[in-house]
C-alpha positions in Angstrom: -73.4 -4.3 -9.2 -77.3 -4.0 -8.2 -80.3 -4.8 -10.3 -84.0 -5.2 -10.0 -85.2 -8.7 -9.1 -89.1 -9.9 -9.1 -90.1 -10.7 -5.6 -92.1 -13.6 -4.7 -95.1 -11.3 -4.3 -95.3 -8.6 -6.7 -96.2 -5.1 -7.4 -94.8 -1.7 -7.6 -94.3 -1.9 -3.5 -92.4 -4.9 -4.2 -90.0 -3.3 -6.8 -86.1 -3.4 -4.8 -82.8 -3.4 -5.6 -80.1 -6.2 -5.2 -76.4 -6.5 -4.6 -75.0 -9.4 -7.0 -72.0 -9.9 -8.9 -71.2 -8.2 -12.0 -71.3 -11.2 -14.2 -68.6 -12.5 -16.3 -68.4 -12.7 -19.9 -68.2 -16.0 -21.8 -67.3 -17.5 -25.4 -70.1 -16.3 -27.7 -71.0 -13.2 -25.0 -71.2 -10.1 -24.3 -70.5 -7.5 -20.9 -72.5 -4.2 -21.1 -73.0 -1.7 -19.0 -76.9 -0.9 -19.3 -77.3 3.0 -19.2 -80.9 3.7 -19.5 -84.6 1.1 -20.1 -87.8 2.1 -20.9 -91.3 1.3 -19.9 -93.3 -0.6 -21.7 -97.4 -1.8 -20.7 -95.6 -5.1 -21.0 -93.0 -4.4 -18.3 -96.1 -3.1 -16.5 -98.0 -6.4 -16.2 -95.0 -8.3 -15.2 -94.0 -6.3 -12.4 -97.7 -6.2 -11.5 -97.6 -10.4 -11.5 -100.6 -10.3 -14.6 -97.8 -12.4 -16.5 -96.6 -15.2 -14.4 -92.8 -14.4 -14.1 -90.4 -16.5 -12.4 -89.4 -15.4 -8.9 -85.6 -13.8 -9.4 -86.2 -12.6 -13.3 -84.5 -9.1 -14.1 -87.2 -7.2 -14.9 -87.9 -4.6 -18.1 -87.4 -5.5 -22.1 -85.3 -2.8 -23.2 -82.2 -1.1 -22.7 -79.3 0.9 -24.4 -75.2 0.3 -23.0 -72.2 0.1 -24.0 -69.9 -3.1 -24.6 -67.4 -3.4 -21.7 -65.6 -6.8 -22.9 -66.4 -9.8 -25.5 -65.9 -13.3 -25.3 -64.5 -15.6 -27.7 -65.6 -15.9 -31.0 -67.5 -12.8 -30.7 -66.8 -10.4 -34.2 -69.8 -8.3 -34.4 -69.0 -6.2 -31.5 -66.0 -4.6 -29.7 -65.4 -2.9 -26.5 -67.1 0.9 -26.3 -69.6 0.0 -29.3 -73.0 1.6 -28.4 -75.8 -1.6 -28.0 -79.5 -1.6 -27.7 -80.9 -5.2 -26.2 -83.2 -7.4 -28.7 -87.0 -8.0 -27.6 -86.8 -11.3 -28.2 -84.2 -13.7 -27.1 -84.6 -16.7 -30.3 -86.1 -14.7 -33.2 -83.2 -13.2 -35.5 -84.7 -13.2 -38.6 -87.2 -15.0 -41.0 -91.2 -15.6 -40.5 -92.6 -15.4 -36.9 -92.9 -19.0 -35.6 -93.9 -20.0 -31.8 -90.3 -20.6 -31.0 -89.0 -17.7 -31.9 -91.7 -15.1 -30.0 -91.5 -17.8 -26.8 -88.5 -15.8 -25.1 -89.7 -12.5 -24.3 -86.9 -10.3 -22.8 -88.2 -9.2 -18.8 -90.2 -12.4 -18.9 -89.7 -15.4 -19.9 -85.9 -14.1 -20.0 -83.5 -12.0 -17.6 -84.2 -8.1 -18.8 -82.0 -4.8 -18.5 -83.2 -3.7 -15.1 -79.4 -3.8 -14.0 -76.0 -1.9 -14.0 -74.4 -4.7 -16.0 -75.2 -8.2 -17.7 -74.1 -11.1 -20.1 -75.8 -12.1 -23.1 -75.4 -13.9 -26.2 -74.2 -11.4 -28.8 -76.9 -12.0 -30.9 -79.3 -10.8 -28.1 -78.1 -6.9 -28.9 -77.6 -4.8 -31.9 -75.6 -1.7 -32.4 -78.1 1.7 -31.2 -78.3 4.3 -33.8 -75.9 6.7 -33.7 -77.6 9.6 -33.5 -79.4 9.0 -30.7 -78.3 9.1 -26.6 -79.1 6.2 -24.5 -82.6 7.5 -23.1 -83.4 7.4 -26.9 -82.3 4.3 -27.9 -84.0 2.0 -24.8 -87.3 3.6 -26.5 -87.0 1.4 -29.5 -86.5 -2.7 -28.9 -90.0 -2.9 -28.0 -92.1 0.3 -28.9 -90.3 1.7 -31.7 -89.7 -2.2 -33.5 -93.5 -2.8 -33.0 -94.3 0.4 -35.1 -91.6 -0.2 -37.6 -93.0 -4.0 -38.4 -96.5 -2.7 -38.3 -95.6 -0.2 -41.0 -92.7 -1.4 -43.0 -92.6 -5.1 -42.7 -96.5 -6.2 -42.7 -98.4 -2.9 -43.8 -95.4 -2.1 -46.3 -96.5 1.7 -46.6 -95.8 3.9 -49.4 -95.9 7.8 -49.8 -99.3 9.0 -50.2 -100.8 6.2 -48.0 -103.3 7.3 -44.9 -102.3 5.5 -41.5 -104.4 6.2 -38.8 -102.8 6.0 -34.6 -104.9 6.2 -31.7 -104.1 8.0 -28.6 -99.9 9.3 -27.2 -98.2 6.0 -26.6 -95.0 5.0 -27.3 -96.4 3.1 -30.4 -98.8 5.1 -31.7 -95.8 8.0 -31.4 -93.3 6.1 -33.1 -96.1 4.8 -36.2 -96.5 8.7 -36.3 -92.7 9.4 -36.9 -92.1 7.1 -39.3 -95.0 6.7 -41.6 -94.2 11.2 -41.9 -90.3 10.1 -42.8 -92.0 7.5 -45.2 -94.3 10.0 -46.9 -97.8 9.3 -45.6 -100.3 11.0 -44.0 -101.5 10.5 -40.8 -104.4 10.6 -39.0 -104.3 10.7 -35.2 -106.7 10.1 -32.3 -106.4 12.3 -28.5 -108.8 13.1 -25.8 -106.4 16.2 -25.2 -106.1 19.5 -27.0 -102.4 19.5 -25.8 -101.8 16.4 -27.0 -103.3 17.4 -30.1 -100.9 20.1 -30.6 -97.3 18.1 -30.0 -99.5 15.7 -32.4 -99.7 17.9 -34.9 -96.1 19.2 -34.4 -94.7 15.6 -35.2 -96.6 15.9 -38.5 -100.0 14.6 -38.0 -101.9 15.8 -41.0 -105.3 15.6 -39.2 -106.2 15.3 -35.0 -109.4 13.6 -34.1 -111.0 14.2 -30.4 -112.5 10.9 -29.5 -114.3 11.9 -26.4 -116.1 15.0 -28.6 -116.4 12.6 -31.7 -117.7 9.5 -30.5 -118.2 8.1 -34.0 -114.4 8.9 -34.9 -114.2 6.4 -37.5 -116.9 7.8 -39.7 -114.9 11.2 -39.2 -111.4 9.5 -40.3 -113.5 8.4 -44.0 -114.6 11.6 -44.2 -111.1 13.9 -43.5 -110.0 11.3 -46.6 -112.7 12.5 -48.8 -114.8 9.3 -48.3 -111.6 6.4 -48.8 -110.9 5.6 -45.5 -107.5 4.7 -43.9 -105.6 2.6 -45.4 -103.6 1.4 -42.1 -104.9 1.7 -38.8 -102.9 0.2 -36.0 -105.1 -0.7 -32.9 -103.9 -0.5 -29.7 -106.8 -0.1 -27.3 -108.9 -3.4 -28.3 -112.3 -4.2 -26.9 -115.6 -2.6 -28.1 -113.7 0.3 -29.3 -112.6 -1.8 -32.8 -116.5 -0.8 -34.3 -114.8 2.9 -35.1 -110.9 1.5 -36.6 -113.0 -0.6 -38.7 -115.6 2.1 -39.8 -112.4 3.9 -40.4 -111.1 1.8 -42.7 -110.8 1.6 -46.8 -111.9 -1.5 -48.8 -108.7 -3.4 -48.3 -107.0 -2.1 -45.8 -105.2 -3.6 -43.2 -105.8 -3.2 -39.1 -102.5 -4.3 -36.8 -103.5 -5.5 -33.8 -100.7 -4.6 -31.4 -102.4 -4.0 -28.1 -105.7 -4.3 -25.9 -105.0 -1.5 -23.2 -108.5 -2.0 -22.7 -108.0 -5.5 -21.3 -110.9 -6.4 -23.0 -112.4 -9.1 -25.5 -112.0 -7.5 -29.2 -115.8 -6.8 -30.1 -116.8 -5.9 -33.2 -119.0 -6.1 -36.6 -117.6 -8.8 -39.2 -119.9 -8.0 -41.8 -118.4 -5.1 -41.8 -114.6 -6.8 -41.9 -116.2 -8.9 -44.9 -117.8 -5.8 -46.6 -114.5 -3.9 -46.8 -112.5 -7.0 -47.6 -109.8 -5.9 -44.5 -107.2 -8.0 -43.6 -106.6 -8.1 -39.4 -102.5 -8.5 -38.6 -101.5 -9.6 -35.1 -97.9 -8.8 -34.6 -95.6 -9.0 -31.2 -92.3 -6.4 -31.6 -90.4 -8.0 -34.3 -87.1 -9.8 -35.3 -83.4 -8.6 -34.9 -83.5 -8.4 -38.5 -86.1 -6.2 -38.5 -84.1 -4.2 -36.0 -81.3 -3.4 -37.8 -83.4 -2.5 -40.6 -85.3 0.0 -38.4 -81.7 1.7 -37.0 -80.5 2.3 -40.3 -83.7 4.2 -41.1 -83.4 6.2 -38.0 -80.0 7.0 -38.5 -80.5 8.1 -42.1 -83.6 10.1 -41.4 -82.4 11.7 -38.3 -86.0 10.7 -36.5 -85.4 11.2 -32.9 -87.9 9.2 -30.2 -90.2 11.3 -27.9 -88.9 10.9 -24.1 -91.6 11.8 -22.6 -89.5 12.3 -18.9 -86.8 10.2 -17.4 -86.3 8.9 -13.6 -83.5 7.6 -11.6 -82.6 3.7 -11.6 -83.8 3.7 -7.8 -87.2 5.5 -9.1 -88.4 2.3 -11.2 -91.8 2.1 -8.9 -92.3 5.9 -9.4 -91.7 5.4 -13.1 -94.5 2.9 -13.2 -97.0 5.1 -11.2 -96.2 7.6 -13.7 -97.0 5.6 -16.4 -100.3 4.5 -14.8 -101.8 8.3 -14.5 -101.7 8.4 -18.4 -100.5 11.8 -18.4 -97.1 10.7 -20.6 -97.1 11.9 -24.5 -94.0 9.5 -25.7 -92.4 6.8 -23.5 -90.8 7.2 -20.0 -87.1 6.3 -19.8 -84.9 5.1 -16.9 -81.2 5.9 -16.6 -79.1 3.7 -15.2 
């Protein structure tokens, strides 16, 4: 079987395949055959060596398969059952706790860069059924972090205002389901194109950034002078001034990312004026996974595949990813 390996120096040069084994399943295990991962930022930064990954980790957080065999004492699957993997390796269910977000799959933990692998059963779930596997690698990471942003800590209800900045996977996925839960979003591009496939997936209103600077004074006013009641920030750095301008008196901003790779900046009088409450979330439990594949399957929300490359195309993937020019998430078949 071959697989992706992290070499002692890394980068997206440095990105090869291996020959190994295909691995044998064990009491408590599972066999799959990965079909398809998807890139996250994440996966991005450990490839790159930003996150200091052990030399020889599998690489990449998510993936879809099918079961091939199970060990003993294994009940909740069975051979030909349709799997996607579990971000992380320790957190099941219950309250966030530093042991349970210390395993991250692709990191601290062997990912699904490869043909085959073994894990604990409790490191998959079962993929929705409505979905192929391109689709369901999109949501361990990406479409979990959206869900638990929304559902689990923001706990949206029709009628509510959530607010996503920019095309990524999360933002996309926040956009799906807060439409299926009966809110209204606002949403934030650069691009008129963007704009449009924005607006297609339901976006009730499209803010340009880069011809409204002062975006969050425009959100309060395309709510009649509330504000959002959820924003989830993904950029970071100075650019938190406009989600919390944005905002309603006690809303809530999640704090999922900081593409801008830098140092959150912003005014707290204007956190303590508007009484907001700042939530830092990482993906979410296999609980919460489950939860979020039963929604999908009874909503019939699909994920936005932005494009797909081959397994021996993981480097191009990345470069793709790094231009920016994606609207959804980038898949790799395998």
């Amino acid at each position: 079987m071959r697989q992706y390996e992290l070499a002692e120096e890394r980068g997206l040069d440095e990105l090869a395949i291996v020959e190994r084994e295909t691995p044998a399943v064990a009491a408590g295990q599972v066999l799959v055959r990965v079909r398809a991962t998807s890139l996250n930022f994440h996966d991005y930064i450990v490839v790159m060596g930003w996150f200091p990954a052990e030399k020889g980790r599998i690489p990449m957080s998510d993936g879809a398969g099918e079961v091939v065999a199970v060990g003993e004492g294994v009940s909740a699957f069975k051979p030909g059952d349709r799997v996607i993997s579990t971000y992380f390796a320790n957190w099941l269910d219950g309250p966030v706790t530093a042991e349970r977000v210390a395993m991250m799959r692709g990191d601290q933990v062997d990912g699904l860069a490869a043909e085959y692998v073994v894990r604990p059963a409790s490191d998959f779930t079962l993929a929705p059924a409505n979905l192929g596997f391109e689709e369901a690698a999109t949501l361990p990471c990406a479409g979990l972090t959206a869900w638990r942003a929304l559902m689990v800590e923001a706990k949206i209800k029709p009628g509510d205002v959530v607010l996503v900045e920019g095309t990524g996977g999360v933002s996309i996925f926040a956009l799906q389901f807060a439409v299926a839960a009966g809110a209204q979003v606002i949403a934030t591009t650069s691009s008129e194109a963007k704009a449009e496939k924005l607006r297609a997936l339901g976006a009730t209103h499209v803010i340009n950034y880069a011809e409204t600077p002062d975006w969050g004074a425009e959100a309060v006013r395309l709510t009649n002078g509330r504000g959002v009641d959820v924003l989830l920030e993904v950029v970071g750095g100075e650019g938190i001034t406009q989600s919390i301008a944005a905002m309603r008196t006690g809303g809530i901003i999640v704090l999922i990312g900081a593409l801008s790779r830098s140092p959150l900046k912003f005014p707290m009088l204007g956190v303590l004026n508007r009484n907001l409450r700042l939530q830092a979330i990482t993906v979410g439990s296999r609980k919460d996974q489950e939860d979020m594949v039963r929604a999908i399957e009874a909503s019939g929300m699909r994920p936005v595949v932005s494009s797909t490359f081959a397994f021996e195309q993981l480097a191009e993937a990345f470069r793709h990813q790094e231009a920016h020019g994606h609207f959804g998430k980038i898949c790799v078949t395998i």
